[in-house]
C-alpha positions in Angstrom: 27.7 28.8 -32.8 25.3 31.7 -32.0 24.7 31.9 -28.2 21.0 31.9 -27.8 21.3 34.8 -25.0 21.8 37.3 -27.8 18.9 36.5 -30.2 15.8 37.6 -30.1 13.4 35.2 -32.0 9.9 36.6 -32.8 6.8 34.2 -31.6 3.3 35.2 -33.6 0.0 34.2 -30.6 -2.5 33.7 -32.5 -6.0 34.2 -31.1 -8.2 36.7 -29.8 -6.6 38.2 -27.2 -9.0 38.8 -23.5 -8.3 39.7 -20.3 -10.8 37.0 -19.4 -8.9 34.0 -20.9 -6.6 33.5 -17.8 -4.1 31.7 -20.1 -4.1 35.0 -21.9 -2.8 36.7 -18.9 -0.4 34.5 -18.1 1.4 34.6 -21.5 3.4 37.8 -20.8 4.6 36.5 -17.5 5.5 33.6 -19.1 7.5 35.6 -21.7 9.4 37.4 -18.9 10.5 34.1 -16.8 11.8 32.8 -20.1 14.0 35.7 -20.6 15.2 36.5 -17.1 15.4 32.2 -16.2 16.2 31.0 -19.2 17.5 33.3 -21.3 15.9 32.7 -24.3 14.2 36.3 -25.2 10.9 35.8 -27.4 9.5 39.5 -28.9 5.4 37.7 -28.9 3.0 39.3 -31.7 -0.7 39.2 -30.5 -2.5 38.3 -34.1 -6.0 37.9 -34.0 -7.8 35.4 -35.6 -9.1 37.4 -38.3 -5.9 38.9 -39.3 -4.3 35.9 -39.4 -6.2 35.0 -42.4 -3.9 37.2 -44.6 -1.3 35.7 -46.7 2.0 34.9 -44.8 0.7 36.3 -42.0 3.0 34.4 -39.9 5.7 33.8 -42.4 7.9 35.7 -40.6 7.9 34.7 -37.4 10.2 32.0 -35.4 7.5 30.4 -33.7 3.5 30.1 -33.6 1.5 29.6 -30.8 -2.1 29.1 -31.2 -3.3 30.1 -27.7 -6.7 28.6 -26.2 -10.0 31.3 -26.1 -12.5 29.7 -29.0 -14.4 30.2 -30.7 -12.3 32.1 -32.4 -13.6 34.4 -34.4 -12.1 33.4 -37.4 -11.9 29.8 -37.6 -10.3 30.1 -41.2 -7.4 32.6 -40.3 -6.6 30.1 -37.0 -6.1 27.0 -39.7 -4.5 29.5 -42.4 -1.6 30.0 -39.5 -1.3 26.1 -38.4 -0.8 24.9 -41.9 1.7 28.2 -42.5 3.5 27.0 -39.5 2.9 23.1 -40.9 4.3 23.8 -44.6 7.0 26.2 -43.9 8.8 24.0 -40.9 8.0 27.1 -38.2 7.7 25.6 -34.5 4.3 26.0 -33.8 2.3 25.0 -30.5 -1.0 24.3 -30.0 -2.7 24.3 -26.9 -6.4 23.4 -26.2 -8.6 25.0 -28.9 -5.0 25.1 -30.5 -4.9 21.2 -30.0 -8.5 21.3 -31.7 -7.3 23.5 -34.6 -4.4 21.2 -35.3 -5.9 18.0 -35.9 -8.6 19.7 -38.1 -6.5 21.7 -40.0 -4.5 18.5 -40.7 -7.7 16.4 -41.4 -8.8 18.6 -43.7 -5.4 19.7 -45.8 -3.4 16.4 -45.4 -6.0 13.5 -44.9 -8.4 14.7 -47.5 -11.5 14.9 -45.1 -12.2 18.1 -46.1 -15.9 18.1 -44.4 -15.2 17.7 -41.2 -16.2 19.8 -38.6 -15.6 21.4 -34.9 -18.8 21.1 -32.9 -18.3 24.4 -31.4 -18.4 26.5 -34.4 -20.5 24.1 -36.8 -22.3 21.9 -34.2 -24.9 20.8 -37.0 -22.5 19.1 -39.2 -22.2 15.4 -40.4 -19.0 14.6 -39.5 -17.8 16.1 -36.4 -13.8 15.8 -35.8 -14.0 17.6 -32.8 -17.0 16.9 -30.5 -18.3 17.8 -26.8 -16.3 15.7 -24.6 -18.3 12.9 -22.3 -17.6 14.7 -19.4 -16.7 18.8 -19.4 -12.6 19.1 -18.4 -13.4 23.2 -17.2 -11.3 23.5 -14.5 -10.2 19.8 -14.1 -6.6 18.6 -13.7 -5.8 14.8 -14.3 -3.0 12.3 -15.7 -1.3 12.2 -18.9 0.9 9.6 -19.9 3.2 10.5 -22.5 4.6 7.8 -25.3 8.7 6.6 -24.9 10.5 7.8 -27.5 8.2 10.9 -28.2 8.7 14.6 -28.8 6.8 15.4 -25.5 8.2 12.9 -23.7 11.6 14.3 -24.5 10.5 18.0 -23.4 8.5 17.0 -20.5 11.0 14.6 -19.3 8.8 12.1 -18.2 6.1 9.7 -19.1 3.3 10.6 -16.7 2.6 14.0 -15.8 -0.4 16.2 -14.1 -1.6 18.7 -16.4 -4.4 21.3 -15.9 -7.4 21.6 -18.4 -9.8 24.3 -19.2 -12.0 22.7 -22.0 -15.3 20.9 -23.4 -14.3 19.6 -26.5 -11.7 16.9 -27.8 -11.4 14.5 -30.7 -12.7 10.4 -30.9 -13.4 10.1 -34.2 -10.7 9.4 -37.5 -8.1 9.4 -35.7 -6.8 5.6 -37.6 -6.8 8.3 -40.5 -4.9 10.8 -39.0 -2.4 8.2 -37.6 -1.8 6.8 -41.1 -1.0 10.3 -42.5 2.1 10.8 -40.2 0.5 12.9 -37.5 1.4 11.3 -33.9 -0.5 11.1 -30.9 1.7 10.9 -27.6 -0.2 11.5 -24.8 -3.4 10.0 -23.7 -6.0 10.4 -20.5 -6.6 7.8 -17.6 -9.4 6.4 -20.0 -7.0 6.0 -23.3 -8.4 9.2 -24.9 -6.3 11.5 -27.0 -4.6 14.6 -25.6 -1.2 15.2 -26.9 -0.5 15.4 -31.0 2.4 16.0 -32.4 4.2 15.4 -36.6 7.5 13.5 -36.8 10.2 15.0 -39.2 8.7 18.7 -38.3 11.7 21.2 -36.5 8.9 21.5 -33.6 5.3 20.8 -33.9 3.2 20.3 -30.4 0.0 20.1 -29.5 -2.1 19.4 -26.4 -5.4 19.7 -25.7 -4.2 20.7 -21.7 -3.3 24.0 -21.2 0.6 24.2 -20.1 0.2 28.1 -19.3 -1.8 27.2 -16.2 0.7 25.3 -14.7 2.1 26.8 -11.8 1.6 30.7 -11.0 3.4 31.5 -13.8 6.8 32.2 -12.6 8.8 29.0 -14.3 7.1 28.3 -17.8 6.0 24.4 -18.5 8.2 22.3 -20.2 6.8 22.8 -23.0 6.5 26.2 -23.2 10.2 26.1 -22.8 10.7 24.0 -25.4 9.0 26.1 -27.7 10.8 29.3 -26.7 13.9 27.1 -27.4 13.1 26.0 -30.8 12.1 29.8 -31.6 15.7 30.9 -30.8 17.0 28.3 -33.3 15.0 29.3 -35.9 16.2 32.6 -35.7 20.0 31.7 -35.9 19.4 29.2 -38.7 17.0 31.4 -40.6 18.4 35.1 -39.8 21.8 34.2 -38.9 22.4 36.9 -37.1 22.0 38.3 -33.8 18.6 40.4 -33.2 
């Protein structure tokens, strides 16, 4: 067996990189805790949005992490990486407009509802998947309770947790569809709604419409971010074999 301390797996962010975006600068710092606390050393790839629409552009890569900061400015090249990461069995994460991404990338390309829409980006459309949420979660921290039995409840470790949000949109609509199409959803709100996702029989595919990034100051990474980093490394043995 490989020991994890000597592979380097490569992790693809996609999303349009800003100093702005405080989960954007808390990324790297997460990238160096996970190497120096955890060993597991991830080599991260910025790719924004609109060169993520290239073919394979994240083919390569051990891991994909759509990273919050919509709209993106290629909503097209942000699904093209999700279902690459989908199809191909790469760990992917999702987290908040990555959450977003992820259910309408999998509406669209495995439910067969192939109109509908993010509010943010198309807020005129029929059918809107992702809508303005009731009340605006900018800045907001609050419950989750996580689902026994459940990929996240596995990596966080428990079944309630506090998570931090920096967001205005979520989903309420076809989600009986989405259900019935294999995707899982394994986290919900105080008031039932929907903020975890994830798809059973994938190597590693999370979402979450909190933002795990902002937990803490940065110096020991979420469990999930963890998780992720973890699942990179063991895509890398399996699928390079050799040390990096």
């Amino acid at each position: 067996m490989t020991n994890s301390a000597t592979v380097t797996a490569r992790i693809a962010l996609v999303g349009d990189r800003s100093p702005s975006v405080v989960s954007h600068t808390r990324i790297p710092l997460l990238m160096d805790s996970l190497a120096e606390r955890d060993r597991l050393v991830l080599d991260a790839y910025w790719i924004p949005s609109g060169d993520a629409e290239a073919e394979g552009a994240v083919s390569g890569f051990d891991a994909v992490w759509v990273v919050p900061g919509s709209p993106y400015r290629s909503e097209e090249g942000v699904l093209a990486a999700i279902r690459t990461a989908r199809v191909e069995g790469i760990p992917f994460l999702g987290t908040c407009a990555g959450f977003q991404h992820a259910l309408l990338e999998y509406a669209r390309d495995v439910c067969g509802l192939v109109r509908v829409a993010h509010a943010e980006t198309d807020p005129d459309a029929e059918d809107l998947l992702i809508e303005p949420l009731a009340c605006s979660l900018v800045g907001h921290e609050g419950v989750v309770t996580v689902e026994p039995g459940s990929l996240a409840q596995s990596v966080i470790g428990s079944e309630r947790t506090v998570e931090r949000y920096f967001c205005a949109y979520g989903a309420s609509r076809h989600l009986d569809t989405l259900r019935a199409h294999g995707l899982r959803f394994s986290g919900y709100d105080e008031d039932g709604h929907v903020r975890i996702a994830e798809l059973p029989g994938h190597p590693f595919f999370l979402a979450s419409l909190f933002q795990p990034e902002l937990a803490g100051d940065g110096s020991r990474p979420h469990p999930m971010v963890r998780a992720l980093a973890r699942a990179a490394v063991e895509h890398a043995v399996s699928h390079r074999g050799q040390p990096v």
